[in-house]
N, C-alpha and C positions, 0 to 999 in steps of 0.2 A: 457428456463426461460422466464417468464414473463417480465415488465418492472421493472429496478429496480429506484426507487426513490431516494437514497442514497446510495452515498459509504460511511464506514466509516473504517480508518484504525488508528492502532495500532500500533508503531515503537520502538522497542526497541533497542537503538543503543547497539555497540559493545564498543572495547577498541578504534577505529580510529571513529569520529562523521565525522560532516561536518556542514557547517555554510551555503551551497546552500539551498533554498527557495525548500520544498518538495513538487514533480510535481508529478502527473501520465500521463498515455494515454490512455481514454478512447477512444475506436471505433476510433482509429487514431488521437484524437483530445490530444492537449498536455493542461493540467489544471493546475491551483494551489489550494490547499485543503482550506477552510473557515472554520471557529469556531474551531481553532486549540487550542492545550494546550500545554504544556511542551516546549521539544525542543529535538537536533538532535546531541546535543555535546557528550561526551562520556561517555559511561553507563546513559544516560537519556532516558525518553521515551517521544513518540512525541504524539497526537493525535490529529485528524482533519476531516473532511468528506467534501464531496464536492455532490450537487442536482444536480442529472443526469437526472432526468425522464425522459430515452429511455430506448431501448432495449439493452443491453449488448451484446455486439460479442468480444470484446477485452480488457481488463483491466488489464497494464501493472505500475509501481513503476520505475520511471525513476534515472540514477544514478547519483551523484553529477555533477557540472560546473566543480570541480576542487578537482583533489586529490581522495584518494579511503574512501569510506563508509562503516565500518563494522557495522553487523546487526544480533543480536541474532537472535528478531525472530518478524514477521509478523502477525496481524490477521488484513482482511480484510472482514467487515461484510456489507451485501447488503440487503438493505432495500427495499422490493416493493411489489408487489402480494404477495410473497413467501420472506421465510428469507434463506440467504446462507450465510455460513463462511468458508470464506480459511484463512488456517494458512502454514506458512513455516517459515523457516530459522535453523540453522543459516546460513548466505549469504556475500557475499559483490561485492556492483556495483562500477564498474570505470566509469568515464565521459562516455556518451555513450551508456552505460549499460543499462537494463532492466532487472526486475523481474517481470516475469509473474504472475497476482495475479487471473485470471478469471479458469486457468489451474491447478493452484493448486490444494493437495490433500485438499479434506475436513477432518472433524476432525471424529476419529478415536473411534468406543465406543466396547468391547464386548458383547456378546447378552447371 
């Protein structure tokens, strides 16, 4: 993959939210997301994106400070050269925890 210039992701919490400040890990670096909307409580949706312009090797959805996170469902759209979207869920991280979002499947069409 190219470089991607933005992440942007999509969070659909579960029936357990969580009130922890939503991180990822790019390329081993730990972020917090900018121009965010909504929120992370329960049955809400989050949205936010964070200016990466490098090369992507890693991009991982870090799990709360405290207490567990239920999480319908994931989309994780990257913006750069080229457009890619990973989707997954339903999920849930504990402190700790990681959802791999670079590894994910893409989305699914038939031909």
């Amino acid at each position: 993959m190219n470089k991607v210039d933005t992440v942007h992701l999509v969070i659909r919490s579960g029936a357990v939210g969580t009130s922890s400040a939503v991180r990822m890990r790019f390329n081993g670096h730990v972020v917090e997301l900018t121009r965010i909307n909504g929120g992370t409580g329960p049955g809400e949706t989050f949205e936010g994106q964070f200016h990466v312009r490098s090369v992507a090797h890693s991009v991982s959805l870090l799990g709360p400070d405290l207490g567990r996170w239920e999480i319908e469902g994931i989309v994780a759209r990257y913006e750069g050269v080229e457009q890619l979207t990973r989707e997954l869920g339903p999920l849930a991280l504990e402190p700790g925890g990681e959802a791999d979002l670079w590894n994910a499947p893409g989305p699914t069409f038939e031909v």
